[in-house]
C-alpha positions as CSV (number, residue, x, y, z in Angstrom):
1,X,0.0,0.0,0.0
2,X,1.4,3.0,-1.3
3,X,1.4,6.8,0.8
4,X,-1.3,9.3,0.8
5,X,0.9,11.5,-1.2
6,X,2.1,8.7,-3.4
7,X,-1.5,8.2,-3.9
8,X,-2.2,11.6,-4.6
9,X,0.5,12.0,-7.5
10,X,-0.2,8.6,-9.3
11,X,-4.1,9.8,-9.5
12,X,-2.6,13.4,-10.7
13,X,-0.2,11.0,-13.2
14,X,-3.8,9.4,-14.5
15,X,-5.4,12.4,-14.6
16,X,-2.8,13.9,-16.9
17,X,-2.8,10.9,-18.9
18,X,-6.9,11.3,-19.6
19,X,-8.0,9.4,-17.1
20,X,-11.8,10.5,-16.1
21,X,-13.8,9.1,-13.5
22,X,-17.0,10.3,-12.2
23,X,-16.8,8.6,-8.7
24,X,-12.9,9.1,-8.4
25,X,-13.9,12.8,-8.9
26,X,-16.7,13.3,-6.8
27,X,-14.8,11.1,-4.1
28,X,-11.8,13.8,-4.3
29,X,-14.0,17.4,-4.5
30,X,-15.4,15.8,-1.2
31,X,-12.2,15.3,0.8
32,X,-11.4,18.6,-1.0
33,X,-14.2,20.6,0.3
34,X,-14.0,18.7,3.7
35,X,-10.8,20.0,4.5
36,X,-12.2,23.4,3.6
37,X,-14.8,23.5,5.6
38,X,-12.6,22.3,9.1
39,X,-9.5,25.2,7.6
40,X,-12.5,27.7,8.1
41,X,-13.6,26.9,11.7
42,X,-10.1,26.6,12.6
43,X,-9.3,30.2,10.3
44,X,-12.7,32.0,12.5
45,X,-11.0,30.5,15.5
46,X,-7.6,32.1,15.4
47,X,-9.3,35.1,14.0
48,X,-11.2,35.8,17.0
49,X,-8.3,35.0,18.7
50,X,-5.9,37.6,16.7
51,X,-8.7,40.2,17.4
52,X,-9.2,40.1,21.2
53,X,-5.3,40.4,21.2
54,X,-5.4,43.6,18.6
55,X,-8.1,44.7,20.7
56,X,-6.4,44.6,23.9
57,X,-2.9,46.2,22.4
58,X,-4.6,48.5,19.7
59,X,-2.1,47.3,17.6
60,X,-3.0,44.9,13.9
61,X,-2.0,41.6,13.9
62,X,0.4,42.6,10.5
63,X,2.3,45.7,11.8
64,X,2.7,43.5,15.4
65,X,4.4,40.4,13.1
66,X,6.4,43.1,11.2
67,X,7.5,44.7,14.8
68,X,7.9,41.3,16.5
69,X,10.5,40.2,13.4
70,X,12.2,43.5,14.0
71,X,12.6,43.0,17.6
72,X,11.0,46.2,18.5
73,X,8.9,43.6,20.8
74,X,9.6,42.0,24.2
75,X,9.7,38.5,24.6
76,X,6.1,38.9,26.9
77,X,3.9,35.5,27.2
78,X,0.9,37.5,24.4
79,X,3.5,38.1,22.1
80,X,4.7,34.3,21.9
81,X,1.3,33.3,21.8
82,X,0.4,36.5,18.7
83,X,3.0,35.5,17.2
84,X,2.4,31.5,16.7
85,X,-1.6,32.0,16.3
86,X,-0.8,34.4,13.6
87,X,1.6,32.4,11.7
88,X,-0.9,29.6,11.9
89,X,-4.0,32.0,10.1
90,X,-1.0,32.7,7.4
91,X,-0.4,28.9,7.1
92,X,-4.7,28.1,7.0
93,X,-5.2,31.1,4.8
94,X,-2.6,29.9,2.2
95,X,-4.2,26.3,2.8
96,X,-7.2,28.0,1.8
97,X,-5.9,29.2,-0.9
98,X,-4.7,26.5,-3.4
99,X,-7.9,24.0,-1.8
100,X,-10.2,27.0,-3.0
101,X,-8.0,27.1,-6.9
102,X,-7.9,23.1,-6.8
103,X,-11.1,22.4,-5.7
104,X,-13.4,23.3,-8.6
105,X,-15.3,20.9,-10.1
106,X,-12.8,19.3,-13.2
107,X,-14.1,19.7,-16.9
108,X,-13.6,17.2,-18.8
């Protein structure tokens, strides 16, 4: 039995080679949009997150990351914690991203 990203690149192999599928392709857009939909409640979680802690320092969460990388920041407990939840929303987002591009229903 072969990897789940072996898998993934001999389907994109058969795909490329005409391969077409009804099932196969349903049976993809599904995992597809499944891992959408859980990147969105985790994305609104760390959103609400990144906003109480704008909130409390009247500060966005871009110009803190841009001060945090110039070490204009302390090292306080918040900003540790700003700092890894807002690298994680980048991470989501750009998850988001290419599953929202890939994702579209395949002509054939």
């Amino acid at each position: 039995m072969s990897t789940p990203l072996a898998t993934v690149r001999n389907l994109e192999r058969l795909y490329t080679r005409g391969f077409r599928d009804r099932v196969t392709d349903s049976a993809l857009l599904k995992v597809a949009m499944s891992q959408i939909a859980r990147d969105e409640t985790v994305l609104r979680d760390l959103e609400r997150d990144l906003a109480d802690l704008e909130q409390q320092y009247q500060m966005s969460s871009e110009v803190f990351y841009q001060r945090w990388q110039a070490g204009q920041l302390g090292d306080a407990a918040d900003f540790m914690d700003w700092n890894a939840l807002y690298q994680m929303a980048c991470q989501v987002r750009d998850r988001l991203n290419v599953l929202r591009d890939e994702s579209t229903p395949y002509e054939s």
